[in-house]
N, C-alpha and C positions, 0 to 999 in steps of 0.2 A: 516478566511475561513477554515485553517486547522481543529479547534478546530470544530467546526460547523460539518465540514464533519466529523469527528473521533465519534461525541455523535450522529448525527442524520441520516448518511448516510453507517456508517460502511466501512469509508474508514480514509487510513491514511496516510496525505499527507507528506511530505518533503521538505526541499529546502534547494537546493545544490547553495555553493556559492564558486566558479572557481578562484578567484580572488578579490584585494583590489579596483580592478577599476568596479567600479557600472555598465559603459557602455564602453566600451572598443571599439575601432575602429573595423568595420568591417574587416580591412585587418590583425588583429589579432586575431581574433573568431579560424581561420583554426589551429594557434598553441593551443591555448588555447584548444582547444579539442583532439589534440594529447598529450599535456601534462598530461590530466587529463582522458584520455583514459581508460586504464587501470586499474585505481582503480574503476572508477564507473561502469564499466563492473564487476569487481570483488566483488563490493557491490550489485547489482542488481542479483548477482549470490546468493549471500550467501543470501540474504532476500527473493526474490523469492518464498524460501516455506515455510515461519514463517507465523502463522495465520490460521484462521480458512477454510476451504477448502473444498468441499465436496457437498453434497445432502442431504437435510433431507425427511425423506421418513417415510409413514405409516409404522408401523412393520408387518400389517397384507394383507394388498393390494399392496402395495409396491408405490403408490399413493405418489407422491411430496407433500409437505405440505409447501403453500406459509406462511410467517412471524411466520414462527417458532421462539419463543427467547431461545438461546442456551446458556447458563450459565456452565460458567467452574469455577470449586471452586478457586479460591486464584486469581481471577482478574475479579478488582472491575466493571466490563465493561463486558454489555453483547452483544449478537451479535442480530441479527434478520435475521432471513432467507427471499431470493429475492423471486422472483414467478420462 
């Protein structure tokens, strides 16, 4: 699914993995998320503004322009504009 969304959706997924234990008891979920507080707050921080962002717009009406493809040189991946 990751890949799928990445080439057709323009989106880019992740998975964060907290622990060796696949399903961990509920009455440990509470530490487990203090443990790992922290850093994923700090990684949601610094990523947050990596990537493409913005509005594509006429140059002359100033007019939104839905499924624009936006190409940046040296990355083999281009984007698509939403409506």
């Amino acid at each position: 699914m990751q890949d799928y969304n990445y080439v057709w959706a323009n989106c880019f997924e992740i998975t964060l993995e907290l622990s060796c234990c696949k399903y961990p008891p509920t009455s440990e979920l509470q530490q487990e998320w203090e443990n790992n507080r922290e850093s994923l707050l700090a990684f949601i921080e610094k990523v947050v503004h990596i990537g493409v962002k913005g509005f594509v717009k006429d140059a002359v009406t100033g007019a939104g322009l839905e499924n624009a493809t936006i190409v940046v040189a040296g990355i083999a991946h281009n984007v698509t504009a939403g409506k």
